[in-house]
C-alpha positions in Angstrom: 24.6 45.4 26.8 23.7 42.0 27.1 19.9 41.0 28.1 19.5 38.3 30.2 16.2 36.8 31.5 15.7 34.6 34.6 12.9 32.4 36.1 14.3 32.6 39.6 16.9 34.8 41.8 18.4 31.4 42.2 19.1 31.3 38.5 20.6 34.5 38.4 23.0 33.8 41.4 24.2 30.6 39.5 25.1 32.2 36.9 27.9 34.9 38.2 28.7 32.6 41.0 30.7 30.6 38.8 33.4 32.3 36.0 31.9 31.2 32.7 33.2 32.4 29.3 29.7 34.0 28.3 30.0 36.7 31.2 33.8 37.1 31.2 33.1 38.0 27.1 30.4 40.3 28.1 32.7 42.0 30.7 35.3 42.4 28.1 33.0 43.9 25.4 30.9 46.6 27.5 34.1 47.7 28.9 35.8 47.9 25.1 32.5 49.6 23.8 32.3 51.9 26.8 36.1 53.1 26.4 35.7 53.6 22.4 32.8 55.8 23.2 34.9 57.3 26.4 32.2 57.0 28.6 32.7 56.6 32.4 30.8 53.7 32.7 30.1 50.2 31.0 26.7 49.0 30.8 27.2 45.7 31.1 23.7 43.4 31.9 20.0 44.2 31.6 18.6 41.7 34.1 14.8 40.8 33.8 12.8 38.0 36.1 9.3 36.0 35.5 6.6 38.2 37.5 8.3 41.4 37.7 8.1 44.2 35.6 11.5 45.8 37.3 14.6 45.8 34.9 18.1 45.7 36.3 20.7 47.2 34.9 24.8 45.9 35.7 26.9 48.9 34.8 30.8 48.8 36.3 32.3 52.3 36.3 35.7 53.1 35.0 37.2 53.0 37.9 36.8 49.0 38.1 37.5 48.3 34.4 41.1 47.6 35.5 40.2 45.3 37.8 37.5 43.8 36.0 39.9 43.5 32.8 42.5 41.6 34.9 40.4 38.7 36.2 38.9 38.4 32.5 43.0 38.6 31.5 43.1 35.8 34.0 39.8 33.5 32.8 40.9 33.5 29.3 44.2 32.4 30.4 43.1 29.4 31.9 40.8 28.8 29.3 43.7 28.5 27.2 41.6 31.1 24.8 45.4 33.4 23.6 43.4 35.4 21.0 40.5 36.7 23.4 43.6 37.2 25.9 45.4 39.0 23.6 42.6 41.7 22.5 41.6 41.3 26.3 45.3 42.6 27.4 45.7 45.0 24.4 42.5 46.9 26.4 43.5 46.6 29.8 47.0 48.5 28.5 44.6 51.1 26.9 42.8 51.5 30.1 45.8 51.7 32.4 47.2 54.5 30.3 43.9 56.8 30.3 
């Protein structure tokens, strides 16, 4: 799980309004730890702000990791990044099948 730690809610909306490799990595490795540990569902984020002492957690369960996997399939592509897509598509066949 990664930790991420924001000043300000506007922050946090910048950074998974646009695709960036960091998160489209982090997607990709919950959901490849999750599914070697056959859990159900991929913790993904722990999400902290300045003045508050709530934690957030971004989990995606298995039923999304096809999804997910696909538009991560479809970042690295255009990335031009073919090793990440490779072990990105070899999980997404691994998910398909279970």
């Amino acid at each position: 799980m990664v930790k991420l730690h924001f000043n300000t809610t506007e922050e946090f909306e910048g950074l998974f309004k646009r695709k960036t490799l960091s998160v489209t990595r982090s997607i990709v490795s919950g959901i490849d730890r999750a599914y070697s540990k056959r859990k159900r569902s991929a913790p993904l984020f722990e999400i902290t702000f300045d003045d508050v002492e709530t934690m957030y957690e971004i989990s995606l369960p298995k039923s999304q990791w096809e999804n997910a996997l696909e538009k991560c399939l479809d970042h690295l592509h255009k990335e031009q990044l073919a090793d990440e897509q490779i072990d990105c598509w070899q999980l997404l066949e691994s998910v398909t099948k279970d």
